[in-house]
ZANU-615988 format. One record per atom (N, C-alpha, C, O): residue number from 1; atom name; y, z, x. Coordinates in steps of 0.05 Angstrom, whole numbers, plus 5000, padded with zeros to 4 digits. Layout:
REM ZANU-615988
R NUM CA Y Z X
...
//
This chain:
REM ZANU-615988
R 1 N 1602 1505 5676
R 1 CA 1610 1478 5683
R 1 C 1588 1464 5698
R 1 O 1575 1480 5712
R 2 N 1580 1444 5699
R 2 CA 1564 1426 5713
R 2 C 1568 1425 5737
R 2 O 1590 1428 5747
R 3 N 1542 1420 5750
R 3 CA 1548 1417 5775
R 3 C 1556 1396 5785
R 3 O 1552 1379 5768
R 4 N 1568 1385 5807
R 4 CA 1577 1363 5813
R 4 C 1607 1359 5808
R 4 O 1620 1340 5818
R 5 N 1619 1381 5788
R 5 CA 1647 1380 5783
R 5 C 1662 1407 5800
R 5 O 1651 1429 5804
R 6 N 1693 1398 5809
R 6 CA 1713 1418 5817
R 6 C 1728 1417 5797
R 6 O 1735 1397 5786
R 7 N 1738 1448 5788
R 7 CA 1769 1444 5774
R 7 C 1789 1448 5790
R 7 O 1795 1464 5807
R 8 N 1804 1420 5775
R 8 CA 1840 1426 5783
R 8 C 1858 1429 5778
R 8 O 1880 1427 5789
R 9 N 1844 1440 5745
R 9 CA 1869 1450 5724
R 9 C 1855 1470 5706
R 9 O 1831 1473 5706
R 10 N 1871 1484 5691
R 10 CA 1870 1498 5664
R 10 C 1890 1496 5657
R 10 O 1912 1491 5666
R 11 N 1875 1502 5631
R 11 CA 1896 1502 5594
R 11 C 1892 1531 5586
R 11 O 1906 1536 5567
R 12 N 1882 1545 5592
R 12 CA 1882 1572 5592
R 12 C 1857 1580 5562
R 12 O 1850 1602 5554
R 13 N 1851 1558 5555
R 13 CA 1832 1566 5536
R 13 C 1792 1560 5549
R 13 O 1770 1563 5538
R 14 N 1802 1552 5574
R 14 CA 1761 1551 5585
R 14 C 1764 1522 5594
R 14 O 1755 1517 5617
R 15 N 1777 1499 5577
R 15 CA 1783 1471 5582
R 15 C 1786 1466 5607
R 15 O 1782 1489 5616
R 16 N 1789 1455 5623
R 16 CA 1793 1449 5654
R 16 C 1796 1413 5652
R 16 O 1787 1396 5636
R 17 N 1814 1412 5678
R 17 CA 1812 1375 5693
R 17 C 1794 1381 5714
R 17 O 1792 1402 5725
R 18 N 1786 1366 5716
R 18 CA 1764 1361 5735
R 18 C 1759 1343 5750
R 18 O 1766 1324 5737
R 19 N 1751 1335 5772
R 19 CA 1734 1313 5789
R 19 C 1711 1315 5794
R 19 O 1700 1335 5804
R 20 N 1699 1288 5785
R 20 CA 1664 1296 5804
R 20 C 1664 1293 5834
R 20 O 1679 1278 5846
R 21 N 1647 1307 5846
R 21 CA 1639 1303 5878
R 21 C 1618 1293 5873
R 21 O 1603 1297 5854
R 22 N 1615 1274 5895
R 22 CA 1592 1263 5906
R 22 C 1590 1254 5924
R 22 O 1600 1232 5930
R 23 N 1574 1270 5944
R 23 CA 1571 1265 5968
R 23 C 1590 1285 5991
R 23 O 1596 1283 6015
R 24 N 1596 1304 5970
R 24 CA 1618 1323 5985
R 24 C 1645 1310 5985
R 24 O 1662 1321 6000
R 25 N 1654 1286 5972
R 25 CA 1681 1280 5966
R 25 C 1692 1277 5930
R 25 O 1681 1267 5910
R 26 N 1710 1286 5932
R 26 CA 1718 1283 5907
R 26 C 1731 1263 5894
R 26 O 1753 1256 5901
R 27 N 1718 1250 5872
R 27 CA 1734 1222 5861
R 27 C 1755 1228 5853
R 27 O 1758 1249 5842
R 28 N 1779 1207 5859
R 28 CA 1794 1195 5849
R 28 C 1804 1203 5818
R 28 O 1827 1211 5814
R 29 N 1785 1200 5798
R 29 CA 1786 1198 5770
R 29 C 1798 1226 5757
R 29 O 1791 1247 5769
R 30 N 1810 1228 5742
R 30 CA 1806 1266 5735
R 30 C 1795 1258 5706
R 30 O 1798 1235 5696
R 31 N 1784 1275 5696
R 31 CA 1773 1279 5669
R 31 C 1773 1305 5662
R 31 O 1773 1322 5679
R 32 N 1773 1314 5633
R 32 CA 1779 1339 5629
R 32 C 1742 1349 5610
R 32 O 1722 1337 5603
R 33 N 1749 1370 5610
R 33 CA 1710 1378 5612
R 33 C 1724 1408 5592
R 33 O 1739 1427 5598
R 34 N 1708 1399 5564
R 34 CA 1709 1419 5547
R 34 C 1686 1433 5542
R 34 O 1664 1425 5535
R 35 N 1701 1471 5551
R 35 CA 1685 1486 5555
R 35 C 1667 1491 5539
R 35 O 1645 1497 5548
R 36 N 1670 1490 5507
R 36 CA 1652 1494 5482
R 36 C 1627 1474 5478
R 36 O 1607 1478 5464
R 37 N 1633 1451 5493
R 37 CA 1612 1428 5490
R 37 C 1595 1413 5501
R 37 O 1576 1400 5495
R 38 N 1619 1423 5538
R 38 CA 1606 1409 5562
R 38 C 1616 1384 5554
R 38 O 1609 1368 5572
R 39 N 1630 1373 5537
R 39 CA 1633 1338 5546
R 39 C 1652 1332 5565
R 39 O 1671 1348 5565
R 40 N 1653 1310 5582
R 40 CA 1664 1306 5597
R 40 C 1680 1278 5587
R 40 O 1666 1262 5577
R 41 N 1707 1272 5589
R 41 CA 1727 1254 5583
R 41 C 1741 1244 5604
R 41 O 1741 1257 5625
R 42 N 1755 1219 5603
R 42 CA 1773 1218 5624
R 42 C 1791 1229 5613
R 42 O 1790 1238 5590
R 43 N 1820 1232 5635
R 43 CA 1836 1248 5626
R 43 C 1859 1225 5629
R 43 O 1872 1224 5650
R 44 N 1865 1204 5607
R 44 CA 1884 1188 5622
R 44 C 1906 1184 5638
R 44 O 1909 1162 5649
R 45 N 1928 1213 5641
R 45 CA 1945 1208 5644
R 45 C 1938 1203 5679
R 45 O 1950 1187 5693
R 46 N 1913 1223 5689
R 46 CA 1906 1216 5714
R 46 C 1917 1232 5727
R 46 O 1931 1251 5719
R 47 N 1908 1221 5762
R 47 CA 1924 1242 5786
R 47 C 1953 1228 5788
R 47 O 1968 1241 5803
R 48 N 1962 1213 5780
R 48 CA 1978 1197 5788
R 48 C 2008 1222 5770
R 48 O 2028 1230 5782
R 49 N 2002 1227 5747
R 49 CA 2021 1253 5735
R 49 C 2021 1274 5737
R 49 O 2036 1287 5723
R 50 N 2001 1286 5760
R 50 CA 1993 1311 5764
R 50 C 2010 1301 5792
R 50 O 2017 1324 5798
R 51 N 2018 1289 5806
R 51 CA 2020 1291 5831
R 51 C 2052 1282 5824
R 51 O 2064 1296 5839
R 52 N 2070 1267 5810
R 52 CA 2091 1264 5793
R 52 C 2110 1291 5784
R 52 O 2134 1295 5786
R 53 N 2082 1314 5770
R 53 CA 2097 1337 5765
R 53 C 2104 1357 5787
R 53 O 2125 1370 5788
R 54 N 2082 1357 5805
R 54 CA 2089 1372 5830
R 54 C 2109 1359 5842
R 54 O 2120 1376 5856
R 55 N 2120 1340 5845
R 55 CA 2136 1333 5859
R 55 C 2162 1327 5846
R 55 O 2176 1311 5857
R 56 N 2169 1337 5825
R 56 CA 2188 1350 5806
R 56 C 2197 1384 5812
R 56 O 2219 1394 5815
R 57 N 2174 1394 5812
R 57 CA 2177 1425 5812
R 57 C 2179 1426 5842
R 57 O 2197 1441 5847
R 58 N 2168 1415 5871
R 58 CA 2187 1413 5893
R 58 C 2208 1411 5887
R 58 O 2221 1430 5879
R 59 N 2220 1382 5889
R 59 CA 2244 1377 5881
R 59 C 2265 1398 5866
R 59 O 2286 1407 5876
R 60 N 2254 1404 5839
R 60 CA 2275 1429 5827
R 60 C 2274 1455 5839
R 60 O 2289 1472 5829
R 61 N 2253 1465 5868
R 61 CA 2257 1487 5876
R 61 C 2276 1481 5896
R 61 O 2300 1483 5889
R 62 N 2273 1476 5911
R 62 CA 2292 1470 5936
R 62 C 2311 1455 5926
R 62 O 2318 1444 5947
R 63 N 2329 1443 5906
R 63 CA 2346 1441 5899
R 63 C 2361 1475 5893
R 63 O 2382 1485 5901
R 64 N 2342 1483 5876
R 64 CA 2363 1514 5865
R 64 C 2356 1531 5902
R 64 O 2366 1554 5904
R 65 N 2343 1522 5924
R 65 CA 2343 1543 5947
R 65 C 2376 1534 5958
R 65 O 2393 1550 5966
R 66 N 2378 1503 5953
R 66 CA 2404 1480 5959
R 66 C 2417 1504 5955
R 66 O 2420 1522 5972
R 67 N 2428 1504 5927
R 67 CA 2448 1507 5904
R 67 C 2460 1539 5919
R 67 O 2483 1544 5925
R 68 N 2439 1554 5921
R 68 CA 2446 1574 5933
R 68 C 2447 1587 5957
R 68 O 2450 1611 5962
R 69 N 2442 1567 5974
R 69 CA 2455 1567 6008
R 69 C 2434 1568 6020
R 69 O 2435 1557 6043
R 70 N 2409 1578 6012
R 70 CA 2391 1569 6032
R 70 C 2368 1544 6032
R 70 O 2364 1531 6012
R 71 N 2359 1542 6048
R 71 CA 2346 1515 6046
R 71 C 2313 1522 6050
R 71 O 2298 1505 6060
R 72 N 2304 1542 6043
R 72 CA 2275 1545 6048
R 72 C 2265 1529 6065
R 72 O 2253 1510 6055
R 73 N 2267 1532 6095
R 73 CA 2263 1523 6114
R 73 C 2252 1556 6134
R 73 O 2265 1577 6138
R 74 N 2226 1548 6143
R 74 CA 2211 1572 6156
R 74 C 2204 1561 6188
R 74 O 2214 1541 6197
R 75 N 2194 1571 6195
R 75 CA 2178 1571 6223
R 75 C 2162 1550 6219
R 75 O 2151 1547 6197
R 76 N 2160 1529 6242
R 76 CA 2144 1506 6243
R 76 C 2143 1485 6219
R 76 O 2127 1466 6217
R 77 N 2167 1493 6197
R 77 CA 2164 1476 6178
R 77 C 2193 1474 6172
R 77 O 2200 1488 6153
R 78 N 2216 1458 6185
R 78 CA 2241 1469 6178
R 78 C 2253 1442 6161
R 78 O 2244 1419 6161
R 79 N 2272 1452 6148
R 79 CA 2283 1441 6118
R 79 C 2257 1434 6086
R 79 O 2257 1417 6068
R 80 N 2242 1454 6094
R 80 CA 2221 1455 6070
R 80 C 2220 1475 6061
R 80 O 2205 1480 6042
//
C-alpha cells in the first residue's frame, strides 16, 4: 500500500478503505485502494455509513444485553 495511506477496512480479498494522512492527520474522505493495481478511488458511500453501521451493531448489542437482563455496564463506564 502507499505511503501516506491508513486502512480502515477489509473485504478480505487485499482491497482495503482507506484515508490519506497528511501531516499526521487523517482526511475526512475514505477511498478504497485496490490491492492488484494500487488505484485509489473514492469510496462513495463515505465515513458517514461506516459510522451509521457501527452504530446499528451498538445499538443491536446492548439491546439483546437489554433483552436479557443485563445491561453491559462495567467499571467507570456504567449503562454501556
Amino acid at each position: 500500500m502507499a505511503k501516506g495511506l491508513v486502512s480502515i477496512g477489509a473485504n478480505g480479498t487485499g482491497n482495503q478503505l482507506v484515508l490519506k494522512v497528511d501531516g499526521g492527520r487523517a482526511g475526512a474522505q475514505v477511498f478504497r485502494w485496490h490491492h492488484a493495481t494500487g488505484r485509489l478511488a473514492p469510496w462513495k458511500p463515505g465515513i458517514a455509513a461506516i459510522a451509521a453501521s457501527a452504530t446499528r451493531s451498538r445499538d443491536f448489542v446492548l439491546g439483546r444485553l437489554r433483552a436479557s437482563g443485563r445491561t453491559g455496564s462495567r467499571p467507570g463506564n456504567p449503562g454501556v
